[in-house]
C-alpha positions as a printed NumPy array, in Angstrom:
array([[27.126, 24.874, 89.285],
       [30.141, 26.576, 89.905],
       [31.474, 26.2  , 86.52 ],
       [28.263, 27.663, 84.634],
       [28.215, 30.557, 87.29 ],
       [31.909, 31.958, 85.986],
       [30.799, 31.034, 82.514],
       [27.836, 33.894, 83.025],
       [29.974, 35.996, 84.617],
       [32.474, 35.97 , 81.901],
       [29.592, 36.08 , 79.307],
       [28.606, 39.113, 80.837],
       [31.964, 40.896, 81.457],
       [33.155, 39.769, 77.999],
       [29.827, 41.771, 76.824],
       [30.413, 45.016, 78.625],
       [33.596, 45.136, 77.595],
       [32.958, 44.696, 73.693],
       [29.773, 47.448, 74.487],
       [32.027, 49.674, 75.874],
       [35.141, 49.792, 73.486],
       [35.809, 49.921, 69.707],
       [39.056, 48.54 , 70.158],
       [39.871, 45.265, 72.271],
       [43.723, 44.752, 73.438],
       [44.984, 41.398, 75.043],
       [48.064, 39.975, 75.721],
       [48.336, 36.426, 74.02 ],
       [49.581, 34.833, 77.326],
       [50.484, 30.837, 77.078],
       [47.674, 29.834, 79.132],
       [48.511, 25.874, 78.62 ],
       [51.942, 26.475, 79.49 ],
       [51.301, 28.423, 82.536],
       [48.796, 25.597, 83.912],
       [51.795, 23.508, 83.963],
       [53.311, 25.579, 87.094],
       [51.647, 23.661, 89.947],
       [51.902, 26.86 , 92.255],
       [49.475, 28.622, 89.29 ],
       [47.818, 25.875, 87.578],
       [44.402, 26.07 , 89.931],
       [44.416, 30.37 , 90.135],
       [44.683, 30.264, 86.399],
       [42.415, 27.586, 85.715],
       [39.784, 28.679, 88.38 ],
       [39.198, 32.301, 86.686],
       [38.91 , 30.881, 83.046],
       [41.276, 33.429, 81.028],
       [40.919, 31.245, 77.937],
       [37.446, 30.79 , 78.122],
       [37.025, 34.723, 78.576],
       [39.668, 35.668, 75.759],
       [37.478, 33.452, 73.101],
       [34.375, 35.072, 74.098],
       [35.971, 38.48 , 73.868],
       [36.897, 37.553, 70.415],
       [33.796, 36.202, 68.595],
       [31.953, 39.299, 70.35 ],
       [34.031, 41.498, 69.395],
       [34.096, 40.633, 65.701],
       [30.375, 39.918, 65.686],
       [29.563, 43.668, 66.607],
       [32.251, 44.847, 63.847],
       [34.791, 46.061, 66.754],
       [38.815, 45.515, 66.552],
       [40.173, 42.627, 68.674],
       [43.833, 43.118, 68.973],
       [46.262, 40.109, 70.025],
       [49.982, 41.942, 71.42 ],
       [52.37 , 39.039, 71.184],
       [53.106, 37.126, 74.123],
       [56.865, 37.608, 73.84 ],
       [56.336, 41.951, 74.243],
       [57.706, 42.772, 76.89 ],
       [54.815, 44.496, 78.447],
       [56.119, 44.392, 82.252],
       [59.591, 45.026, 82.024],
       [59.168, 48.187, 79.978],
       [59.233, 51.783, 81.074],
       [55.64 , 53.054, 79.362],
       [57.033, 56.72 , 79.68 ],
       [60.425, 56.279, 78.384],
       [60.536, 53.049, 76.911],
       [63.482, 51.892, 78.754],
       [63.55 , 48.508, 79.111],
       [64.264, 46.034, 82.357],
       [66.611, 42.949, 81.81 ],
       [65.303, 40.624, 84.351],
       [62.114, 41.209, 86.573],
       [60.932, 38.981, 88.733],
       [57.593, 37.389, 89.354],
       [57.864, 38.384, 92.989],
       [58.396, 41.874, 92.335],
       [54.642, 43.632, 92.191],
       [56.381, 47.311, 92.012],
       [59.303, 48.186, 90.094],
       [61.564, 51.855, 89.734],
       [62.684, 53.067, 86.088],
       [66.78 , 53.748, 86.348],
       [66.306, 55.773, 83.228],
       [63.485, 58.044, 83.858],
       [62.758, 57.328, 87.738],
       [59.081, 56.86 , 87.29 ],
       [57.703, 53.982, 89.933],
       [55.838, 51.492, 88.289],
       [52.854, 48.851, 89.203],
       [53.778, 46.103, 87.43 ],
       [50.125, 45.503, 86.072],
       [49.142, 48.865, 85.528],
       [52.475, 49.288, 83.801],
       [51.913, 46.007, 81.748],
       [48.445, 47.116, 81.11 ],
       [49.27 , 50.825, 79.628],
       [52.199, 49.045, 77.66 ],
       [49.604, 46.545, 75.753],
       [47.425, 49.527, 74.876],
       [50.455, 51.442, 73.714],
       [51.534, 48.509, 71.23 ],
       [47.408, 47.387, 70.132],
       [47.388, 51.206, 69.494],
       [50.848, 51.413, 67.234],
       [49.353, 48.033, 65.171],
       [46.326, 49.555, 64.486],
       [48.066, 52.697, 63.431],
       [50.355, 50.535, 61.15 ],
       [47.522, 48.539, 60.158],
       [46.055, 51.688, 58.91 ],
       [48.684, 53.404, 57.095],
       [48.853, 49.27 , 55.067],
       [45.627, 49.715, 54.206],
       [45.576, 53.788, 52.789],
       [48.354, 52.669, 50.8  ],
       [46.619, 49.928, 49.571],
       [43.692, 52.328, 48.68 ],
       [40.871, 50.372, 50.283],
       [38.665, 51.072, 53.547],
       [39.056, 47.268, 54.643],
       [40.201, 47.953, 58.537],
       [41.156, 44.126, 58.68 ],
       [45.047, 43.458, 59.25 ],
       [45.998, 40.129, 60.164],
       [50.283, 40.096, 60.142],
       [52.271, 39.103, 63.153],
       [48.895, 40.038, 65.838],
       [47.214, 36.717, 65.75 ],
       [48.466, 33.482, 66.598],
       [49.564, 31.932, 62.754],
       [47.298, 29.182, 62.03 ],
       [43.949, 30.486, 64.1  ],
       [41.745, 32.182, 61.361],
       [39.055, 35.162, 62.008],
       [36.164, 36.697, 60.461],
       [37.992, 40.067, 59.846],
       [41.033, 38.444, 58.205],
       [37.916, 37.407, 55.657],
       [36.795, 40.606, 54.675],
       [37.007, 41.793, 51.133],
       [38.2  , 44.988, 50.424],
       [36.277, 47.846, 49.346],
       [37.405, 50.358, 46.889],
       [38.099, 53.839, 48.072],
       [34.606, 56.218, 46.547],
       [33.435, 52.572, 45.426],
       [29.727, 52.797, 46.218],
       [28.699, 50.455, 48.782],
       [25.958, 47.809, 47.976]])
């Protein structure tokens, strides 16, 4: 019971989420190797990230939207997101963190979070400029954002012609 009630739940949240955005940014976090930290393993496997990143994915690209994978190795948490200025070593421990460069106090989450949209956002933008120089309206861009190996249904498209009329 308890496992089909989280499944709804993230059915449902994966769905408002995909309704609400055109764009969908997530951090491709090492789920499997994070379950292997016994102090972890039951918090992570209890709320089902994998499970929820999946069905954010095939939603996503089954109502035409971008789903956007920022490596796992960005440093999303130990970065400044208003001056770029980046931390050496942070902690797990430490929830709230001060930038030396610029002084701006930082939630490590919210911090993380603005930092993933940042980097989704400059992929896309590169993604874009590939594809006008290519001369095509085919949004798909595969490169470095997905894991290598895992395909998708936009890394399938086929390009379409610039003024190419569309049947």
């Amino acid at each position: 019971k308890t496992a089909r009630c989280r499944e709804d739940f993230l059915h449902k949240l994966s769905r408002q989420i995909v309704n609400e955005n055109q764009v969908i940014a997530v951090e491709n976090l090492n789920i499997k190797g994070m379950v292997r930290n016994p102090k972890l393993a039951k918090a992570i496997s209890d709320v089902g990230w994998g499970m929820f990143t999946t069905m954010l994915k095939y939603k996503a690209e089954w109502e035409g939207k971008t789903y956007i994978e920022v490596d796992r190795f960005f440093a999303s948490s130990k970065t400044c997101h208003v001056c770029l200025n980046r931390v050496d070593s942070l902690s797990l421990d430490i929830r709230q963190w001060q930038c030396q460069h610029c002084g701006t106090c930082h939630d490590r989450d919210v911090n993380a979070a603005q930092n993933i949209r940042n980097e989704a956002l400059r992929i896309l933008r590169l993604c874009s400029v590939q594809v006008l120089s290519l001369g095509t309206s085919d949004t798909a861009c595969g490169g470095s954002v997905r894991q290598p190996g895992k395909t998708s249904v936009l890394l399938d498209a086929v390009p379409v012609e610039s003024g190419s009329p569309i049947l």
